[in-house]
C-alpha positions in Angstrom: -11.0 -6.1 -6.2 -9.2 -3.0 -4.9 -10.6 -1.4 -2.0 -9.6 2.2 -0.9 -9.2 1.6 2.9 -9.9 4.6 5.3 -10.2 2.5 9.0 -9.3 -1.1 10.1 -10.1 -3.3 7.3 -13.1 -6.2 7.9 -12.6 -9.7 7.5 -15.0 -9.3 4.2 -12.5 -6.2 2.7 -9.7 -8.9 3.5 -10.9 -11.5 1.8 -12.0 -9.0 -1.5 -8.4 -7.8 -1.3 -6.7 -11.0 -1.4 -8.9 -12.3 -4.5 -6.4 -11.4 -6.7 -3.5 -12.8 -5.4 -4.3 -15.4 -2.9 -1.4 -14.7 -0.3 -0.7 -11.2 -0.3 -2.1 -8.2 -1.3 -0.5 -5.1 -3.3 -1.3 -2.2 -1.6 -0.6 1.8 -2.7 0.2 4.1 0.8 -1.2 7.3 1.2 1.0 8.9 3.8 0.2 11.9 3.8 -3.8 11.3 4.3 -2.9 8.0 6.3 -5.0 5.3 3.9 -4.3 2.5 1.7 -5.8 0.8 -1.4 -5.0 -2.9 -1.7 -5.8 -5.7 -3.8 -5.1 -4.9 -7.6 -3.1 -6.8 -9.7 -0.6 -4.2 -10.1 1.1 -1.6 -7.4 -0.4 1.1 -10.5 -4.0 -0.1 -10.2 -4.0 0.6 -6.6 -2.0 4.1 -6.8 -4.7 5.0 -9.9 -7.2 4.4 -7.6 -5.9 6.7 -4.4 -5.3 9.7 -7.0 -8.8 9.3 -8.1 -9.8 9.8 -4.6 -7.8 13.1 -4.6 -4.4 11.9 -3.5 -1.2 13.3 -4.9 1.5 11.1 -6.1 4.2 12.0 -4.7 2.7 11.1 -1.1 1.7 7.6 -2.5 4.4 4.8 -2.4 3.9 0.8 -3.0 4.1 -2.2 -1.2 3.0 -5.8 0.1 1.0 -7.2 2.8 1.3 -10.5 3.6 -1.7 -11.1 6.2 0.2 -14.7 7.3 3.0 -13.1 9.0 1.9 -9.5 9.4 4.8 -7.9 7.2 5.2 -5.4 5.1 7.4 -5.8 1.7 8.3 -2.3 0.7 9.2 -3.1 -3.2 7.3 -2.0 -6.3 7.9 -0.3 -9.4 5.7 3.0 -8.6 8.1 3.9 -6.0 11.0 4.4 -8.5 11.4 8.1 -8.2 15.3 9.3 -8.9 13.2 12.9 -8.7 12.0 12.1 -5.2 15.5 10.7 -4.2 14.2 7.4 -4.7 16.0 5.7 -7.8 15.1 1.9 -6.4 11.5 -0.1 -6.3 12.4 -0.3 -2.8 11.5 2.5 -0.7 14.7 3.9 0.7 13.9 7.0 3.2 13.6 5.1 6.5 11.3 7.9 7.8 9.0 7.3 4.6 9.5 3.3 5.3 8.4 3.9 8.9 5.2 5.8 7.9 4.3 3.1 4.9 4.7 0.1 7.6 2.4 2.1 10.4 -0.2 2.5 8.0 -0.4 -0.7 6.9 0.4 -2.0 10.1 -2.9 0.0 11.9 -5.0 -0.6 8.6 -4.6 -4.3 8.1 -3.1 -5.4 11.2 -4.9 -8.1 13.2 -5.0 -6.6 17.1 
């Protein structure tokens, strides 16, 4: 189940976002409105879902949370843009890195 993730995630949104894959979750970042959808089976499912809620794609970039250890993976085949400067699935701009990690980080983080 993807959820579209505006504040700290609950334990229940957790759980629903790991239903698909068990140990982590594939989330599309927002960084420009500073939210997240997790929990689809594909980095795309989770990006359709943020521009359906008015986001524009070049501010959304994928990634991974794995809840066990906190980290973020920054690797998925939405964030191959050569027109963006981004020509790999992994995120390459460190500023853009850093803002995809906070997010996550302050959405899905335990405290």
């Amino acid at each position: 189940m993807i959820c579209i993730i505006r504040s700290k995630a609950t334990a229940q949104q957790m759980d629903e976002m790991l239903t698909m894959l068990g140990t982590y979750i594939k989330l599309a970042v927002d960084i420009e409105r500073a939210i997240l959808a997790g929990g689809g089976a594909l980095h795309a499912d989770c990006e359709a879902e943020l521009l359906e809620d008015g986001g524009l794609q070049e501010h959304i970039w994928g990634a991974d949370w794995i809840p066990a250890t906190q980290q973020v993976r920054y690797e998925a085949l939405i964030n191959i843009r050569p027109g963006q400067s981004n020509p790999s699935m992994d995120i390459l701009d460190p500023g853009i890195r850093r803002r995809v990690g906070a997010i996550a980080i302050d959405l899905l983080g335990t405290q």
